[in-house]
C-alpha positions as semicolon CSV with decimal commas, in nm:
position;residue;x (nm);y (nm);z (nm)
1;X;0,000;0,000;0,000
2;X;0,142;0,346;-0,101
3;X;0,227;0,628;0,131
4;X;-0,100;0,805;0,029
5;X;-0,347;0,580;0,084
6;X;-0,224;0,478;0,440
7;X;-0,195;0,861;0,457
8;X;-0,629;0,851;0,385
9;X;-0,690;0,556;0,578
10;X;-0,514;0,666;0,902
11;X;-0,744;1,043;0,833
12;X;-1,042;0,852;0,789
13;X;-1,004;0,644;1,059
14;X;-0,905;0,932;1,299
15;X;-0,595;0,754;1,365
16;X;-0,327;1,013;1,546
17;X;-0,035;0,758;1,561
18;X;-0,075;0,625;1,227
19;X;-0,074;1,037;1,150
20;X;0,198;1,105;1,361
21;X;0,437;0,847;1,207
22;X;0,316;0,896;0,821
23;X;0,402;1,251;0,898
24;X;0,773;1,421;0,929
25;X;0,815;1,618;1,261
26;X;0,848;1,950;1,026
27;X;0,542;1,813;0,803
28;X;0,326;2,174;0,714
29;X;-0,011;2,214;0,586
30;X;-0,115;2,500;0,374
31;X;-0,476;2,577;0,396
32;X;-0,618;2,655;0,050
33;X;-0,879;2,902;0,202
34;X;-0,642;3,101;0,380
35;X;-0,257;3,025;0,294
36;X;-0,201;2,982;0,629
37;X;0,048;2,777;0,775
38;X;-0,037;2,448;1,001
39;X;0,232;2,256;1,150
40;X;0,181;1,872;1,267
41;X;0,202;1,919;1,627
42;X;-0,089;2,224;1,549
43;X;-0,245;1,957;1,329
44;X;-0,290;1,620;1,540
45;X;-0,391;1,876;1,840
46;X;-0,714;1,958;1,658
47;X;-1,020;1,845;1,854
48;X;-1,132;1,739;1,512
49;X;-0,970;1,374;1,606
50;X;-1,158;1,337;1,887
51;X;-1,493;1,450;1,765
52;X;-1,735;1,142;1,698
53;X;-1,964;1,452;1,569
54;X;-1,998;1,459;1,163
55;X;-1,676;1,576;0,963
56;X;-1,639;1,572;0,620
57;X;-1,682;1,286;0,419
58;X;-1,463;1,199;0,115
59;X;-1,609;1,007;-0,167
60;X;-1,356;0,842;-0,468
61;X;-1,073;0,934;-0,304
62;X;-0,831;0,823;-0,598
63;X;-0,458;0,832;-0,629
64;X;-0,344;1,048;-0,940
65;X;0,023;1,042;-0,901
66;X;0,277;0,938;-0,638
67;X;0,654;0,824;-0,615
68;X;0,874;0,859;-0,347
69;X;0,927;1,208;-0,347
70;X;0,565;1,349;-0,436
71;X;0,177;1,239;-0,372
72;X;-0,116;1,387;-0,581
73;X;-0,448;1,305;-0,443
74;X;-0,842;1,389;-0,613
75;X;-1,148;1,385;-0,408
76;X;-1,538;1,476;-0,395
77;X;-1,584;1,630;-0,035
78;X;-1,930;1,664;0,154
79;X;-1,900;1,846;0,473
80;X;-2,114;1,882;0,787
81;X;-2,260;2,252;0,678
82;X;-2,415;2,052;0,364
83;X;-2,149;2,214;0,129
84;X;-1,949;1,996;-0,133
85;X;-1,657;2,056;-0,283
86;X;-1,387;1,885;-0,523
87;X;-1,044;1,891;-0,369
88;X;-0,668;1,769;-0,463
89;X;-0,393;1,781;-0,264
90;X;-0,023;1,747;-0,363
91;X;0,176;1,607;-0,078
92;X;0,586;1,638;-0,068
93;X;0,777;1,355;0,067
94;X;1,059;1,295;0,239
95;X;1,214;0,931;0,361
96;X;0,907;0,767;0,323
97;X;0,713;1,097;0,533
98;X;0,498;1,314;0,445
99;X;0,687;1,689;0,501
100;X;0,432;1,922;0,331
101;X;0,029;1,906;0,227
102;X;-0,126;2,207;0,008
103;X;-0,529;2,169;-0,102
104;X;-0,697;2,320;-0,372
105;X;-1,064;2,327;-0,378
106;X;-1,367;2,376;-0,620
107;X;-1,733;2,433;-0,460
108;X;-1,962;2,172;-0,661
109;X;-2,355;2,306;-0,717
């Protein structure tokens, strides 16, 4: 199984250790509503992981691309406020990890 889909699984699944080890220690996220800046400690602190409330749900989650040194990911996205959106994601990595996630998203009608 490739880095990215043990990458969705362990998200899915709400799993912070599988997280914490696919992940580098300087791993980043770059929201693509903001640009801001999340780092993994800011990440796998999120109350989001221990929420059993809805979150967002990602239908044909598919693999475009990935080798060892980048990960290019396409899914349909339904969150909790009803709103759906298409979203890829182009990972970086590093030694097997994860070091950088940026999103791009398109609102569906």
């Amino acid at each position: 199984m490739g880095l990215m889909k043990k990458l969705h699984d362990a998200f899915e699944s709400k799993d912070v250790k599988a997280m914490d080890q696919l992940m580098a220690d300087d791993f980043i996220f770059v929201r693509h509503q903001s640009g801001t800046q999340v780092t993994k400690s800011e990440m796998l602190g999120w109350d989001w992981w221990n929420n059993d409330g809805p979150t967002a749900v990602m239908r044909d989650f598919r693999v475009i691309y990935e080798n060892n040194e980048i990960g290019v990911v396409h899914s349909f996205n339904e969150y909790p406020d009803g709103s759906k959106r298409r979203l890829m994601a182009v990972y970086s990595i590093r030694d097997g990890q994860v070091t950088r996630s940026e999103t791009g998203a398109t609102p569906l009608k």
